[in-house]
C-alpha positions in Angstrom: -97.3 -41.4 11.1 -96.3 -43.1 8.4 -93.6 -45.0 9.5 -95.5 -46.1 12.5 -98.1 -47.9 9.9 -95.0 -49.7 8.4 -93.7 -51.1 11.4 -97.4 -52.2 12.2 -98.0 -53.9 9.2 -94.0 -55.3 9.1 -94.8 -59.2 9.9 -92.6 -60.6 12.6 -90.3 -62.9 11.4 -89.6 -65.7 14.2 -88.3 -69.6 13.9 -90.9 -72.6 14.1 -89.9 -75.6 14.7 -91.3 -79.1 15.1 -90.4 -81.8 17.5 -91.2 -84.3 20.5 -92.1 -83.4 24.2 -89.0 -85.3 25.9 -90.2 -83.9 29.9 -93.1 -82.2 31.3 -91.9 -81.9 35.4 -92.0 -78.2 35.2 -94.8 -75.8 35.6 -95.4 -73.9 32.5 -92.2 -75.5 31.1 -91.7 -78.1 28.4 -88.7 -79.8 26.7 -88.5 -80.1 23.4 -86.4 -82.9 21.3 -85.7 -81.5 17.6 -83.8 -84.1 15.3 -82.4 -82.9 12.2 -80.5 -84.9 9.6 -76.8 -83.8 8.5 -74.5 -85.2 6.3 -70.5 -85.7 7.7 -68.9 -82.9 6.0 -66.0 -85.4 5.4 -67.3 -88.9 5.4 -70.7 -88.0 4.1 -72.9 -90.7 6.3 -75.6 -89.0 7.3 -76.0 -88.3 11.2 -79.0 -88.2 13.0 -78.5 -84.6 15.6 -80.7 -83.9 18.3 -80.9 -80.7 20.3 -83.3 -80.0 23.1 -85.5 -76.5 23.7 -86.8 -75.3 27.2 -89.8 -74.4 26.2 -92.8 -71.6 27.1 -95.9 -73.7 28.2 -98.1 -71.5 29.3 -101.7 -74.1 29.7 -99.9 -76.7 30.7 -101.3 -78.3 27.5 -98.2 -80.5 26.1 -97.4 -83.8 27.6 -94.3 -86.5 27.4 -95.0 -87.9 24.0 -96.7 -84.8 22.1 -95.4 -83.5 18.9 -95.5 -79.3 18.9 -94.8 -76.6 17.4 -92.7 -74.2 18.7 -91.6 -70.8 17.8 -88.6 -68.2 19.1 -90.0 -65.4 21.5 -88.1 -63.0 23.8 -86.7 -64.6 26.5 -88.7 -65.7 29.2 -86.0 -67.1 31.6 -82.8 -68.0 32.0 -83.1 -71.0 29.4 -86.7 -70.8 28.0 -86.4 -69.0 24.6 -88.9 -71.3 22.9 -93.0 -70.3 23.4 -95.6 -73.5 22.3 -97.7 -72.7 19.9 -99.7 -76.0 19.2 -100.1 -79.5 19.8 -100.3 -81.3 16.3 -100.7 -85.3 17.6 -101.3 -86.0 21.2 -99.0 -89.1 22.3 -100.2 -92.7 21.5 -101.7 -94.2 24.6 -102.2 -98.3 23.9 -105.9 -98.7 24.5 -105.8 -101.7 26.7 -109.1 -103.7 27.5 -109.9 -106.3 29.9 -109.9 -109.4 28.8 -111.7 -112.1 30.0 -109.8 -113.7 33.0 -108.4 -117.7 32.4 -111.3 -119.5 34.8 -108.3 -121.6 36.0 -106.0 -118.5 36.7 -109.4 -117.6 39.0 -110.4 -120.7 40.7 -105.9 -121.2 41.5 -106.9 -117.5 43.1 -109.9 -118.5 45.1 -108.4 -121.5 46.6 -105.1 -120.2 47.5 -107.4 -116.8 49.0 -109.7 -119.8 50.9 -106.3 -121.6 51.8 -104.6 -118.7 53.4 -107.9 -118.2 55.2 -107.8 -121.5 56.4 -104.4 -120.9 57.6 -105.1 -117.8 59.9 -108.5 -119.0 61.3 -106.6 -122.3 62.5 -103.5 -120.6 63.9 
């Protein structure tokens, strides 16, 4: 009984890790880009690694561009070993807004649009 408590109460120690959505094609799966900094054992420059995760989306939730986190869980299939467990900044969209069109760019428009018209109604 006792030892049944313990092993409740025993926390589950798994890896997190933080890193940027790379692909989003699969259903329920994400890929995850994880850079890491390490210095040349020989030259000591340090070099930038990057290793990617198949990772566990279960939502759908993550898309190209998102940071995550994601943590180790059993494995799932034959390359996800990875589950998500949040999405800390959705990717930056550029909030574009119409402008106000050039009145030359639009009257060029309406008389080459009254032109080609012309055209077709003479031919």
């Amino acid at each position: 009984m006792a030892a049944d408590q313990m092993a409740a109460a025993q926390a589950v120690n798994r890896k997190s890790r933080v890193g940027t959505v790379v692909s989003d094609k699969g259903d329920k799966t994400i890929v995850v880009q994880i850079e890491r900094a390490a210095r040349h054992r020989l030259y000591r420059k340090v070099i930038r690694r990057t290793k990617r995760y198949h990772v566990h989306d279960e939502q759908n939730s993550a898309t190209l561009g998102d940071t995550v986190r994601i943590e180790e869980c059993r494995p799932i299939s034959k390359l996800k070993r990875w589950m998500l467990v949040e999405v800390l900044t959705e990717r930056a969209v550029a909030e574009v807004a119409p402008e106000s069109l050039d009145s030359n760019l639009v009257a060029e428009m309406q008389r080459s649009a009254a032109h080609a018209a012309a055209e077709d109604g003479a031919s």
